[in-house]
Backbone as XML, in Angstrom:
<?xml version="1.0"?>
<chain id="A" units="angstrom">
  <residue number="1" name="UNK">
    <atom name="N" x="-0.375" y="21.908" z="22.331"/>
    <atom name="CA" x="-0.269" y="20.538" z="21.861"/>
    <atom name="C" x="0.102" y="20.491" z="20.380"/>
  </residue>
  <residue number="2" name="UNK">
    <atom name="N" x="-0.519" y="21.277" z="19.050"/>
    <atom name="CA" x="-0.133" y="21.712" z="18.119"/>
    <atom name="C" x="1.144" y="22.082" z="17.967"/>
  </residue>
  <residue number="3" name="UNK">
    <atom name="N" x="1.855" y="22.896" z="18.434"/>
    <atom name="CA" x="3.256" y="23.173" z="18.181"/>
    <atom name="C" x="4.062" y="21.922" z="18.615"/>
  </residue>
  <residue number="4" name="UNK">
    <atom name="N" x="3.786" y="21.268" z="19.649"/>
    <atom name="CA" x="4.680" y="20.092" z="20.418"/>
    <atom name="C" x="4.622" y="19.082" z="19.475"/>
  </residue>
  <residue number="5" name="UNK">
    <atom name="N" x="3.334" y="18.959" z="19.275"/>
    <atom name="CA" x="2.840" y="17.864" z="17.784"/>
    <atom name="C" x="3.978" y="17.663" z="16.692"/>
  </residue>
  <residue number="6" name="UNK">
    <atom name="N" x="3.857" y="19.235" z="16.240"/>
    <atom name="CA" x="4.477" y="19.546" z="14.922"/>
    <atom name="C" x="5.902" y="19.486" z="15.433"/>
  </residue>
  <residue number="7" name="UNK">
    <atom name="N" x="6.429" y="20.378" z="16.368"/>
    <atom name="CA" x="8.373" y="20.240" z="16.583"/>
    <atom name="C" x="9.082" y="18.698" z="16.736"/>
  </residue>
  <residue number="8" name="UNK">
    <atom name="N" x="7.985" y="18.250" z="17.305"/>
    <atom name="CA" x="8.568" y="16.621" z="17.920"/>
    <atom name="C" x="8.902" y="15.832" z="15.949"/>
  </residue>
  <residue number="9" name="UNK">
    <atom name="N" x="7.826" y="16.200" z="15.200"/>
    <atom name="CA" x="7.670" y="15.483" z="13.931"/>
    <atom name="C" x="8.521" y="15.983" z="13.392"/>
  </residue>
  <residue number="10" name="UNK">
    <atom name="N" x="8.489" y="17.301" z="13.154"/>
    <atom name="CA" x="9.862" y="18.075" z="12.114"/>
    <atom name="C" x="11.044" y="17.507" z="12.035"/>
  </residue>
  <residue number="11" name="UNK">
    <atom name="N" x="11.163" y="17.463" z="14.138"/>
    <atom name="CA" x="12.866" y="17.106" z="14.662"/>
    <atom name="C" x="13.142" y="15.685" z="14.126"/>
  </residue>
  <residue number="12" name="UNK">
    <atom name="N" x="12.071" y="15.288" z="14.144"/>
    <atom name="CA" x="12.465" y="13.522" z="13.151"/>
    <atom name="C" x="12.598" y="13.547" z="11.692"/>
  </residue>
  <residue number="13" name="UNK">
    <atom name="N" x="11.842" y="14.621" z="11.169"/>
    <atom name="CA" x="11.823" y="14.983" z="9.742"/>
    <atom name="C" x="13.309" y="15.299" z="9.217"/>
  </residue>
  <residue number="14" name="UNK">
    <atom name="N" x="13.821" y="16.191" z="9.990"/>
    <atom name="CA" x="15.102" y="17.265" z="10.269"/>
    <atom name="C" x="16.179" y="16.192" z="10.298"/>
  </residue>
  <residue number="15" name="UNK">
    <atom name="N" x="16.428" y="15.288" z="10.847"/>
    <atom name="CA" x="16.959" y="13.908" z="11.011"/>
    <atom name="C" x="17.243" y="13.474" z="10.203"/>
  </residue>
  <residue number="16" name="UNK">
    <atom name="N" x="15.853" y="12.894" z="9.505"/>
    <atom name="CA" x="16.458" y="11.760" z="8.310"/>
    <atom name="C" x="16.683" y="12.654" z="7.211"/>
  </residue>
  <residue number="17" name="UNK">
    <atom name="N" x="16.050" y="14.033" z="6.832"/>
    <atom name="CA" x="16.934" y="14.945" z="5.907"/>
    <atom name="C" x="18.435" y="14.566" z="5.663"/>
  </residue>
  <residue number="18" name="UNK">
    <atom name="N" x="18.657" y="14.748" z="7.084"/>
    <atom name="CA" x="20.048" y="15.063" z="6.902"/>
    <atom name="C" x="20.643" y="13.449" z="7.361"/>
  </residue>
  <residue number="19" name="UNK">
    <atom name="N" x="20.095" y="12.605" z="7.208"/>
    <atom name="CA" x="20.789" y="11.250" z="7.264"/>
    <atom name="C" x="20.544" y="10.584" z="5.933"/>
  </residue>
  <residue number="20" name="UNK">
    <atom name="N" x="19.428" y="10.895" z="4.978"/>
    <atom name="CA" x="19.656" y="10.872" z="3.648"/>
    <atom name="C" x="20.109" y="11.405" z="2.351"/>
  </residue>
  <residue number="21" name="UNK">
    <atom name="N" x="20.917" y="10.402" z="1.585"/>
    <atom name="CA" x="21.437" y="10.746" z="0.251"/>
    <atom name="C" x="20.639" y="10.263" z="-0.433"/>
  </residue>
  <residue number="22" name="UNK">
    <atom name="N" x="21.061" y="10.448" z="-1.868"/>
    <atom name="CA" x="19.994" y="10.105" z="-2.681"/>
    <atom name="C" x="18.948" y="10.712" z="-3.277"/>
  </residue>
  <residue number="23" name="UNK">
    <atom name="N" x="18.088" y="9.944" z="-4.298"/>
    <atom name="CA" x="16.734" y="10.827" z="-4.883"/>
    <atom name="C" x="15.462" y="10.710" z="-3.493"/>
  </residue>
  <residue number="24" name="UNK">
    <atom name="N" x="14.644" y="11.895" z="-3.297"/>
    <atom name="CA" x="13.709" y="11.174" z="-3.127"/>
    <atom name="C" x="13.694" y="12.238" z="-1.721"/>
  </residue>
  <residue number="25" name="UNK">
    <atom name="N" x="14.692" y="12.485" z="-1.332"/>
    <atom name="CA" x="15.296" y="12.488" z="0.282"/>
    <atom name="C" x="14.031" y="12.939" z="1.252"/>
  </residue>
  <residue number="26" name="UNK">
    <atom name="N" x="13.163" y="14.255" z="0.949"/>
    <atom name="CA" x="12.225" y="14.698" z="1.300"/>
    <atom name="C" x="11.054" y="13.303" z="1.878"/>
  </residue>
  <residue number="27" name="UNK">
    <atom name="N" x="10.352" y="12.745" z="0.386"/>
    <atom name="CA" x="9.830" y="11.963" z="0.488"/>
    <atom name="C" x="10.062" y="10.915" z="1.464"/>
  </residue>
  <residue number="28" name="UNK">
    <atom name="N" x="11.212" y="10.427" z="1.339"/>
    <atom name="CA" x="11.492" y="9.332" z="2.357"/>
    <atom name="C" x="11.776" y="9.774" z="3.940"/>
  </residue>
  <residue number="29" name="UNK">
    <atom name="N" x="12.383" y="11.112" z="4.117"/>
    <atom name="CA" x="12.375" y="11.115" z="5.227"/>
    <atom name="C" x="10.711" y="11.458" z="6.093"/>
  </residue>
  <residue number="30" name="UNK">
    <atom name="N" x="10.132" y="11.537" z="5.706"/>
    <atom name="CA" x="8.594" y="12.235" z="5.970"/>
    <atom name="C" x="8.427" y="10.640" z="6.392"/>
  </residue>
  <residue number="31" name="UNK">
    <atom name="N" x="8.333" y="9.872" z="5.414"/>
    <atom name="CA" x="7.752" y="8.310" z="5.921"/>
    <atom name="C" x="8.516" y="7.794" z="6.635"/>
  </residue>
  <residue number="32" name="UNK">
    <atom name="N" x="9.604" y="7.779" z="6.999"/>
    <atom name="CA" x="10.760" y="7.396" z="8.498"/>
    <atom name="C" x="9.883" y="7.762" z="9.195"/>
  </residue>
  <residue number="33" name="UNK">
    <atom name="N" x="9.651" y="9.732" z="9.361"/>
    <atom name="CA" x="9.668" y="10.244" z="10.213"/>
    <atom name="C" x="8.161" y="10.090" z="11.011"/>
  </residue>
  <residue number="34" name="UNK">
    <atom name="N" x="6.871" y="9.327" z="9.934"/>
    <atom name="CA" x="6.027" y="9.357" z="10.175"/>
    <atom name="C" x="5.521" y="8.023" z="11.298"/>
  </residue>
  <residue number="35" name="UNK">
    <atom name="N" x="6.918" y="6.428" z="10.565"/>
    <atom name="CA" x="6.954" y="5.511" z="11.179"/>
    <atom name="C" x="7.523" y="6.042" z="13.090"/>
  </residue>
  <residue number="36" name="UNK">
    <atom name="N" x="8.371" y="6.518" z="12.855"/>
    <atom name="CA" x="9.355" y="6.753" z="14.341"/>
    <atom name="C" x="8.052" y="7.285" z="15.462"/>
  </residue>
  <residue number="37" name="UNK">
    <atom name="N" x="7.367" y="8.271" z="14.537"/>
    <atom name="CA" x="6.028" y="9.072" z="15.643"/>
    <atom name="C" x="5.103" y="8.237" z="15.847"/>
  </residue>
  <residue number="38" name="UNK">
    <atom name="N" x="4.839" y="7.621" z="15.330"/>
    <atom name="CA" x="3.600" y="6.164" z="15.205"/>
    <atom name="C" x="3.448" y="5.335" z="16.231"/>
  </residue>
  <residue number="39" name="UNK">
    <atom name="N" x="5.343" y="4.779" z="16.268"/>
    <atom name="CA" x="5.586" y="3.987" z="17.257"/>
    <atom name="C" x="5.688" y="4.646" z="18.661"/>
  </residue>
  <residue number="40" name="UNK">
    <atom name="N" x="5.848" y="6.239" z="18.473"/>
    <atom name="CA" x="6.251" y="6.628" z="19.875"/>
    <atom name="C" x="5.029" y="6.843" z="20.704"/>
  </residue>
  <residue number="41" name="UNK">
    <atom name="N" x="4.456" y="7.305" z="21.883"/>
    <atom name="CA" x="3.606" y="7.196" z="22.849"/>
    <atom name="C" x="3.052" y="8.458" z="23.010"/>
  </residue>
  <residue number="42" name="UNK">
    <atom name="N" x="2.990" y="9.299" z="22.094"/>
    <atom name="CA" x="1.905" y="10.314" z="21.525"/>
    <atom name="C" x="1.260" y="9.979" z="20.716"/>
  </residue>
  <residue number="43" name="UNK">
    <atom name="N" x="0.826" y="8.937" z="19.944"/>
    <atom name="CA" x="0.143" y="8.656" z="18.658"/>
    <atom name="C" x="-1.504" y="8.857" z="19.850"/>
  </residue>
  <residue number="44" name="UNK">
    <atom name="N" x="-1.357" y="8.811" z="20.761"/>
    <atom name="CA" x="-2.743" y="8.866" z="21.453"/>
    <atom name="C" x="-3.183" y="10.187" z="21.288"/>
  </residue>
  <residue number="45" name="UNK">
    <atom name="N" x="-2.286" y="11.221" z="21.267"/>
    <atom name="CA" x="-2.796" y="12.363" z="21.542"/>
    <atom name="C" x="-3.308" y="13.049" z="20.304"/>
  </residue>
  <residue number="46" name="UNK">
    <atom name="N" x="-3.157" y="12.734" z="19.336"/>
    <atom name="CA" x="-3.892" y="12.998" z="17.968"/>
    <atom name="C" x="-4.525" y="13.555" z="17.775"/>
  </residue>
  <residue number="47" name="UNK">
    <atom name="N" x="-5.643" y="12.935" z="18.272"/>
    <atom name="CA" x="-7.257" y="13.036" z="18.101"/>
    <atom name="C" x="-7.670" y="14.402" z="18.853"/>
  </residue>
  <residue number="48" name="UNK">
    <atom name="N" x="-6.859" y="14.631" z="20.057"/>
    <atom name="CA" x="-6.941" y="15.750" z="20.852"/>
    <atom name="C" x="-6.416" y="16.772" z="19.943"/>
  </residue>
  <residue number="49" name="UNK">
    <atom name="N" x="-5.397" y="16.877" z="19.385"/>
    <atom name="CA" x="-5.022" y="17.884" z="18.309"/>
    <atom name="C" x="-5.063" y="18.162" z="17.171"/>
  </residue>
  <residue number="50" name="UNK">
    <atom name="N" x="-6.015" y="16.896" z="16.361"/>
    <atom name="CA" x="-6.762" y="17.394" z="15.220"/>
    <atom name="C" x="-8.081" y="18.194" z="16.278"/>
  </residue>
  <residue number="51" name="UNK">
    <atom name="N" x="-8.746" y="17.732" z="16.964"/>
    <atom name="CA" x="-9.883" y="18.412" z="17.193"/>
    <atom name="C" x="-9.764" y="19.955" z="17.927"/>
  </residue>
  <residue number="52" name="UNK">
    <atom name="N" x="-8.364" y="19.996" z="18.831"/>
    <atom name="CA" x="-7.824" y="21.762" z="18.229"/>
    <atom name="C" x="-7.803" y="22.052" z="17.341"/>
  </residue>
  <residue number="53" name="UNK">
    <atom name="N" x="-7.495" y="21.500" z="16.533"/>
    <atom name="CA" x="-7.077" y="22.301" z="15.427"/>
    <atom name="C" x="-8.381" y="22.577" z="14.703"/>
  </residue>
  <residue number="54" name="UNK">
    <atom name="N" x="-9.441" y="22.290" z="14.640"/>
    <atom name="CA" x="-10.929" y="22.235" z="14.376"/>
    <atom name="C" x="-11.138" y="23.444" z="15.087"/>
  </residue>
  <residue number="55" name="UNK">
    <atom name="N" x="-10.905" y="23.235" z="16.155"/>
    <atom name="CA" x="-11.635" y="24.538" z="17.153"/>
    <atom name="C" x="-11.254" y="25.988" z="16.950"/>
  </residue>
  <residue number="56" name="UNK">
    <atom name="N" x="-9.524" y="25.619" z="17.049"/>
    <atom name="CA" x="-9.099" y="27.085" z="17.390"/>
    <atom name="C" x="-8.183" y="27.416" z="15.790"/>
  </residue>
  <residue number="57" name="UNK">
    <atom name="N" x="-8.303" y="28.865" z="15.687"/>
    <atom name="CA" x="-8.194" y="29.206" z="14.590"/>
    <atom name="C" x="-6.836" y="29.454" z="14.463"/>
  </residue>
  <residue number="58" name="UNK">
    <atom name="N" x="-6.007" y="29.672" z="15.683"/>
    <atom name="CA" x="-4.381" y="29.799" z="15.331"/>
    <atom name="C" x="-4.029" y="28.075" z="14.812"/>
  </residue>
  <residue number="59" name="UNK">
    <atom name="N" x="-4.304" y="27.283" z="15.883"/>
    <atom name="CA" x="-4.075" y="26.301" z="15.525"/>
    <atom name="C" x="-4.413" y="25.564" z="14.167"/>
  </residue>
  <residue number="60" name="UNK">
    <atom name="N" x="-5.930" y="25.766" z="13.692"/>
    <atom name="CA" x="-5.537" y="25.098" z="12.311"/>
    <atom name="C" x="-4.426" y="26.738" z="11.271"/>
  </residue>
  <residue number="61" name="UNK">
    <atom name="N" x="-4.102" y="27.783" z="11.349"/>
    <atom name="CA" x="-3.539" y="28.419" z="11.029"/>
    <atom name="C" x="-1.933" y="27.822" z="11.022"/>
  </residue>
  <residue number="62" name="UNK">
    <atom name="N" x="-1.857" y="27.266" z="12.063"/>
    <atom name="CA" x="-0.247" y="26.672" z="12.218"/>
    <atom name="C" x="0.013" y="25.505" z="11.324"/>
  </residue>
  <residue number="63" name="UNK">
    <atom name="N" x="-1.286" y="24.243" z="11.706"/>
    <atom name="CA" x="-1.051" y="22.996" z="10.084"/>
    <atom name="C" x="-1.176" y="23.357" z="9.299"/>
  </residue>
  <residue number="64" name="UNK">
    <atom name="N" x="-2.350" y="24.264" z="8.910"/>
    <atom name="CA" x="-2.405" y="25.204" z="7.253"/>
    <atom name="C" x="-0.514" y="25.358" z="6.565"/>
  </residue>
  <residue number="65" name="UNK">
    <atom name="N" x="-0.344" y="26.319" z="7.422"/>
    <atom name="CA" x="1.729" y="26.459" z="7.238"/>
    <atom name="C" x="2.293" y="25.199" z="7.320"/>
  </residue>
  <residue number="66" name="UNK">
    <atom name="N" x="2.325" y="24.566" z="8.150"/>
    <atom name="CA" x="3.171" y="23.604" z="7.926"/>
    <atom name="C" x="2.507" y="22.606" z="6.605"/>
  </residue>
  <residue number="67" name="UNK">
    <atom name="N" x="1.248" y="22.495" z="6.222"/>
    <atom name="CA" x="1.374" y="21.559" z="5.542"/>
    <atom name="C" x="1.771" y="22.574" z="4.500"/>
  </residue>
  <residue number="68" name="UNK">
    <atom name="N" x="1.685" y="23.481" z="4.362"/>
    <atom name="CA" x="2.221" y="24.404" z="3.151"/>
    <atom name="C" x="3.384" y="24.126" z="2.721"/>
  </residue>
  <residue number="69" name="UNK">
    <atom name="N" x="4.201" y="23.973" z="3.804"/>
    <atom name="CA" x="5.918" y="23.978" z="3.886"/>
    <atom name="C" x="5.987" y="23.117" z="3.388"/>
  </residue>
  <residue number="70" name="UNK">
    <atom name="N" x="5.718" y="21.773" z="4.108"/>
    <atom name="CA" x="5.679" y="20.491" z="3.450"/>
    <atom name="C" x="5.478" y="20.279" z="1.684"/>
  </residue>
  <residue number="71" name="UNK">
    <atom name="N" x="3.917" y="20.407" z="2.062"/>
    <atom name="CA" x="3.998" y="20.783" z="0.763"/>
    <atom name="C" x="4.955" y="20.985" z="-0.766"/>
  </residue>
  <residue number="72" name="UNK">
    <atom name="N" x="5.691" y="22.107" z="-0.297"/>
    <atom name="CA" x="6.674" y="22.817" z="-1.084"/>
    <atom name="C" x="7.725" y="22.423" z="-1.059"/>
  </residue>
  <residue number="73" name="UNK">
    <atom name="N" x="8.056" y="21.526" z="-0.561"/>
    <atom name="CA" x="9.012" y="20.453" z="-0.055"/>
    <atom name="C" x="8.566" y="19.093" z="-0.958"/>
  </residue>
  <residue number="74" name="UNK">
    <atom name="N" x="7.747" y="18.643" z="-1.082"/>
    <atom name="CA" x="7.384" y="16.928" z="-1.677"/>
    <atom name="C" x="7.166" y="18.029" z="-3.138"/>
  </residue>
  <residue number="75" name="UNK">
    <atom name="N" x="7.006" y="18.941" z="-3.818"/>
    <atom name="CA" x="6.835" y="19.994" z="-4.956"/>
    <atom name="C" x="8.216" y="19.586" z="-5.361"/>
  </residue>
  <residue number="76" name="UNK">
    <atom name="N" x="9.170" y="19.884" z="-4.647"/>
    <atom name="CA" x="10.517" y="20.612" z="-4.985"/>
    <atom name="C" x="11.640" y="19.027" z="-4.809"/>
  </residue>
  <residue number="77" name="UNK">
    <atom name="N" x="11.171" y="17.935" z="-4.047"/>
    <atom name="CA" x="12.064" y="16.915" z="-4.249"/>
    <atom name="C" x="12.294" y="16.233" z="-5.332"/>
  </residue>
  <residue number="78" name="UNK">
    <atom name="N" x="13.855" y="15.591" z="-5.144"/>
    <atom name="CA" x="14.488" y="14.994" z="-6.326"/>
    <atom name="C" x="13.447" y="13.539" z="-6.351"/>
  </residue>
  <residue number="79" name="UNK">
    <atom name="N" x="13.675" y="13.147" z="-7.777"/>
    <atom name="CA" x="13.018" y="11.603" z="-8.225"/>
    <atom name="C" x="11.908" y="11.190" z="-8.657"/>
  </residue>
  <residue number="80" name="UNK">
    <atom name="N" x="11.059" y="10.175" z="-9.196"/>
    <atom name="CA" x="10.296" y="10.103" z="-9.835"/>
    <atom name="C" x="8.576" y="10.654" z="-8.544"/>
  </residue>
  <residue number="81" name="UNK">
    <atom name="N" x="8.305" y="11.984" z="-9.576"/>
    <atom name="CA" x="7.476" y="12.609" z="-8.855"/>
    <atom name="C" x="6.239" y="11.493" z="-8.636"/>
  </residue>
  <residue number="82" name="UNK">
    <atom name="N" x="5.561" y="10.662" z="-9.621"/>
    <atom name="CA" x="4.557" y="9.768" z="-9.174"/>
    <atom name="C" x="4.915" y="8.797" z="-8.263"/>
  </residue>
  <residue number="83" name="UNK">
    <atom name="N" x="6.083" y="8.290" z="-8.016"/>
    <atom name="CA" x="6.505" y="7.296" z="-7.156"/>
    <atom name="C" x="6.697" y="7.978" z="-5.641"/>
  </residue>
  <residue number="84" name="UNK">
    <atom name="N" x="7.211" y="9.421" z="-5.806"/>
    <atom name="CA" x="7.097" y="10.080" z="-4.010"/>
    <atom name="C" x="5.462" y="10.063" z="-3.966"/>
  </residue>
  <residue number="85" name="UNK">
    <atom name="N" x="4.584" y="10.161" z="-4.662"/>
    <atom name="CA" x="3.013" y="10.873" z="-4.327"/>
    <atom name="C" x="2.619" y="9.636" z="-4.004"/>
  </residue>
  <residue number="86" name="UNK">
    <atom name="N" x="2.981" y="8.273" z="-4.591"/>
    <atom name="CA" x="2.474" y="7.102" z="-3.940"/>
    <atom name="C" x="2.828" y="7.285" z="-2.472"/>
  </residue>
  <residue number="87" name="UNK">
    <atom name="N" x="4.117" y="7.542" z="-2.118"/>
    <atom name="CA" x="4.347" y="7.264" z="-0.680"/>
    <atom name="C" x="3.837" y="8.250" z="0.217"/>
  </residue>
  <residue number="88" name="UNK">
    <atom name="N" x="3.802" y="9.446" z="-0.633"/>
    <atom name="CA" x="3.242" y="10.385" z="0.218"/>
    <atom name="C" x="2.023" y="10.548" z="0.756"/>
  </residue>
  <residue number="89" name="UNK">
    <atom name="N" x="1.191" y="10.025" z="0.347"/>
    <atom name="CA" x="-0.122" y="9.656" z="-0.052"/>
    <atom name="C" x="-0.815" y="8.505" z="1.008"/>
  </residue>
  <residue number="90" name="UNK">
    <atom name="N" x="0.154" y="7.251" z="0.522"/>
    <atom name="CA" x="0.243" y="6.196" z="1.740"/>
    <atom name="C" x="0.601" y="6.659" z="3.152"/>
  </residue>
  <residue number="91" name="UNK">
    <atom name="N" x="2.005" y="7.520" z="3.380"/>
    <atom name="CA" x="1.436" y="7.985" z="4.832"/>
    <atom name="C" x="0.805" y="9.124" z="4.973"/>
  </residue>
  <residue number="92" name="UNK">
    <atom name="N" x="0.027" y="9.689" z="4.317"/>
    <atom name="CA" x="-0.702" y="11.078" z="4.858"/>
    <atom name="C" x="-2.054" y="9.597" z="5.644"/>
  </residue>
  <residue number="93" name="UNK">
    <atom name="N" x="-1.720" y="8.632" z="4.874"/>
    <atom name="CA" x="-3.432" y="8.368" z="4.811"/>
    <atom name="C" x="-2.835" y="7.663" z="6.465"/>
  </residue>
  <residue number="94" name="UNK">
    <atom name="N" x="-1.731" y="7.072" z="6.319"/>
    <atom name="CA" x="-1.466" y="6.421" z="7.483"/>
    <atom name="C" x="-1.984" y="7.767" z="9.093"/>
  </residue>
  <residue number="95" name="UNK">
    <atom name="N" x="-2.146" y="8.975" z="9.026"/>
    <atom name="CA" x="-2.167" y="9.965" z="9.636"/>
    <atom name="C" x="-3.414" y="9.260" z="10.000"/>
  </residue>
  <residue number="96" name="UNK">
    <atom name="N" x="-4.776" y="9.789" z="9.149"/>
    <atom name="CA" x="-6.074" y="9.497" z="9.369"/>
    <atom name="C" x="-6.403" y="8.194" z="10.010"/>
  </residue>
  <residue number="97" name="UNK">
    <atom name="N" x="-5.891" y="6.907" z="9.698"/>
    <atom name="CA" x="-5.675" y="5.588" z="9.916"/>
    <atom name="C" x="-6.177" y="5.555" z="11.760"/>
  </residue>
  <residue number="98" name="UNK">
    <atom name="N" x="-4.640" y="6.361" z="12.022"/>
    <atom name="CA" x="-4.480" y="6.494" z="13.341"/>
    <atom name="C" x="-5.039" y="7.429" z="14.263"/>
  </residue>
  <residue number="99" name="UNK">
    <atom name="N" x="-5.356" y="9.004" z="13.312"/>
    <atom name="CA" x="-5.803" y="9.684" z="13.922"/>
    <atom name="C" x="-7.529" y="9.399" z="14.189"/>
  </residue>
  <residue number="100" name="UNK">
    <atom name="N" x="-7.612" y="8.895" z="13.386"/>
    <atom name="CA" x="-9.821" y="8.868" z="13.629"/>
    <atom name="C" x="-9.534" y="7.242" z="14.758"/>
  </residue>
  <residue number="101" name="UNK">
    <atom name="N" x="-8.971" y="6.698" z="14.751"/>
    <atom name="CA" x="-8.887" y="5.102" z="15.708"/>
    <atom name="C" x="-7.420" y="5.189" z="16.900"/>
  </residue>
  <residue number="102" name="UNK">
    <atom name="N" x="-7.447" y="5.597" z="17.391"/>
    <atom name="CA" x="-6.065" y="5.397" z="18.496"/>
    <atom name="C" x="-5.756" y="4.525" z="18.491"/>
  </residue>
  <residue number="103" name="UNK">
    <atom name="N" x="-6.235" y="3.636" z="18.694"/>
    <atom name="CA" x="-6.226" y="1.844" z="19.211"/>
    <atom name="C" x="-5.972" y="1.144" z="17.605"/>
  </residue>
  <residue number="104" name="UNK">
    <atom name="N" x="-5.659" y="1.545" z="16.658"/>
    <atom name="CA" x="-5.081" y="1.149" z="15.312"/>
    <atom name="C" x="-3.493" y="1.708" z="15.706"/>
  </residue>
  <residue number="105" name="UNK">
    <atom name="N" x="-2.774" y="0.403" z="15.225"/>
    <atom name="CA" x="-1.424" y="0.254" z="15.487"/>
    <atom name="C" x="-0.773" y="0.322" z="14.441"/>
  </residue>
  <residue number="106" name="UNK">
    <atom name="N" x="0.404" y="0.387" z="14.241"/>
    <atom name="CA" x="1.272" y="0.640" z="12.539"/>
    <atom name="C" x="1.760" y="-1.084" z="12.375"/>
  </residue>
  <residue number="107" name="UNK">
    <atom name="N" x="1.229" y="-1.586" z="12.025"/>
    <atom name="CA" x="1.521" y="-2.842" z="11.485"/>
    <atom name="C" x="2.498" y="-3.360" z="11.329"/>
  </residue>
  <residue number="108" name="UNK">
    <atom name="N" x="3.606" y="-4.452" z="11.050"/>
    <atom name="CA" x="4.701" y="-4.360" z="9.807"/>
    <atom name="C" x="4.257" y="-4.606" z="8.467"/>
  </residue>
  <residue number="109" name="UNK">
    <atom name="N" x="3.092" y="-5.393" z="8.523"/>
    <atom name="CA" x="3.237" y="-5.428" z="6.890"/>
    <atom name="C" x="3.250" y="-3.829" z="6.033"/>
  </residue>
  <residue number="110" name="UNK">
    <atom name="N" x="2.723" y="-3.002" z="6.740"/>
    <atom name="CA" x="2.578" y="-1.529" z="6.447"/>
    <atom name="C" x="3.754" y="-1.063" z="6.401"/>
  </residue>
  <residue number="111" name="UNK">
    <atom name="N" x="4.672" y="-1.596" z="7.953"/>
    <atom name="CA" x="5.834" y="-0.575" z="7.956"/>
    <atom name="C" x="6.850" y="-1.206" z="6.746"/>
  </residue>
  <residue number="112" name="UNK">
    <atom name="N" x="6.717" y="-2.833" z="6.911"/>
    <atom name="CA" x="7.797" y="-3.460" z="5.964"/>
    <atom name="C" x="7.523" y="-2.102" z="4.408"/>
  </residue>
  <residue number="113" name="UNK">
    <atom name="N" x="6.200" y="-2.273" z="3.686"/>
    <atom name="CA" x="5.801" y="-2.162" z="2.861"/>
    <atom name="C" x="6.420" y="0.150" z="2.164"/>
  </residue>
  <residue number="114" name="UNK">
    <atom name="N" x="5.843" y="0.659" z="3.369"/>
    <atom name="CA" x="6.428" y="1.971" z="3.047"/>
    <atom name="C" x="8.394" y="2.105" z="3.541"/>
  </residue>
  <residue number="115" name="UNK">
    <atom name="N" x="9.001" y="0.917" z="4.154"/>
    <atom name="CA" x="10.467" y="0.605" z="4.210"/>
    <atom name="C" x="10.648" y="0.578" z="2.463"/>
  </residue>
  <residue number="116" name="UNK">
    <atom name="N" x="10.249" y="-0.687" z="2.030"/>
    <atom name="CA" x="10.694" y="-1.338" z="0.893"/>
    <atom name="C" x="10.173" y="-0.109" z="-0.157"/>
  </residue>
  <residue number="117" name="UNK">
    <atom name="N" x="9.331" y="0.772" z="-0.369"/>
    <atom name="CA" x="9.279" y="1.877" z="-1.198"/>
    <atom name="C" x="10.571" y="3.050" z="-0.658"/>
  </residue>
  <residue number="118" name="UNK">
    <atom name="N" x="10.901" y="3.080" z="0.054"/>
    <atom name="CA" x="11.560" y="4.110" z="0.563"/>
    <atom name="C" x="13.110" y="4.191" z="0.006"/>
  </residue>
  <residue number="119" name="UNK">
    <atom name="N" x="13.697" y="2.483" z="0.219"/>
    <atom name="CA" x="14.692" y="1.628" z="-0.404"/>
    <atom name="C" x="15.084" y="1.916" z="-2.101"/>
  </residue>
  <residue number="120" name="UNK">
    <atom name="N" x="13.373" y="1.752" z="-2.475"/>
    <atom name="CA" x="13.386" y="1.456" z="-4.041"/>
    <atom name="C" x="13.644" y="3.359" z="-4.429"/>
  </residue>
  <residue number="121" name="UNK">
    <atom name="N" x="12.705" y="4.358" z="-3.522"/>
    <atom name="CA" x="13.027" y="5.536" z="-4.330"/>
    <atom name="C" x="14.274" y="6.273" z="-4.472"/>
  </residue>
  <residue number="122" name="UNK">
    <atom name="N" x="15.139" y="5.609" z="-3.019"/>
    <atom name="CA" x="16.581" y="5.963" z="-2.971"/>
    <atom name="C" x="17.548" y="5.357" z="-3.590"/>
  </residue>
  <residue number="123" name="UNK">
    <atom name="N" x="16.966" y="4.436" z="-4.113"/>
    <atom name="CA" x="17.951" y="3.725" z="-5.562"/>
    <atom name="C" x="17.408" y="4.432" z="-6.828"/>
  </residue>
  <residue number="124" name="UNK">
    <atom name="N" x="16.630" y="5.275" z="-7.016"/>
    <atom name="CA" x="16.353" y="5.520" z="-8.478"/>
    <atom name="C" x="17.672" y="6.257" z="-9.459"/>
  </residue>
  <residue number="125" name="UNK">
    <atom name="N" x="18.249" y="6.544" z="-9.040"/>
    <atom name="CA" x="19.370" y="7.655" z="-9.318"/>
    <atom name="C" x="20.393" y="7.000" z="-9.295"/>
  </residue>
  <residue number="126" name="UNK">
    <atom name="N" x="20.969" y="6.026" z="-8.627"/>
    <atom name="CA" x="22.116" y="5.030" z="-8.348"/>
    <atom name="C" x="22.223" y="4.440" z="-10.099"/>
  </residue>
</chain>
């Protein structure tokens, strides 16, 4: 469930990489990529794979890496570094939001709200 978790998210990650120009690109595609999984019909299964990942030791071994990667990735992107950590920040938390409550939905005022940051960090450079 861990690996399926993580490939399904990347492949959306992997996406808007490469469908964005601009400052920021990392940052913003993570919050696309976080909206697109939200809405899709695994957001249920979450809870089942944070609590692998609790249990079994490859598995938190595998988010350990990936958030590493990540990580080194929101480190290494173009644009104003406090303005990606706001967004980054806003959806890590959006993770927990959903992951501790299933039945918590992604809003629009939320989605409008990490859209309209996403907009503003890909204009910084323009």
């Amino acid at each position: 469930m861990n690996v399926l978790a993580i490939e399904k998210f990347e492949r959306l990650l992997n996406h808007y990489i490469n469908t964005f120009t601009g400052s920021s690109v990392f940052t913003r595609a993570y919050a696309y990529a976080i909206l697109d999984f939200f809405k899709g019909p695994d957001t249920a299964l979450l809870p089942a794979v944070f609590i692998s990942s609790l249990e079994d030791d490859r598995s938190f071994k595998l988010w350990e890496e990936t958030s590493e990667r990540w990580d080194e990735k929101f480190a290494n992107d173009s644009g104003n570094r406090e303005e990606n950590l706001k967004l980054q920040l806003i959806c890590d938390g959006l993770w927990f939001y959903i992951l501790f409550d299933p039945s918590n939905s992604l809003d629009k005022q939320t989605e409008r709200l990490i859209l309209n940051m996403c907009e503003k960090l890909g204009k910084e450079n323009e």
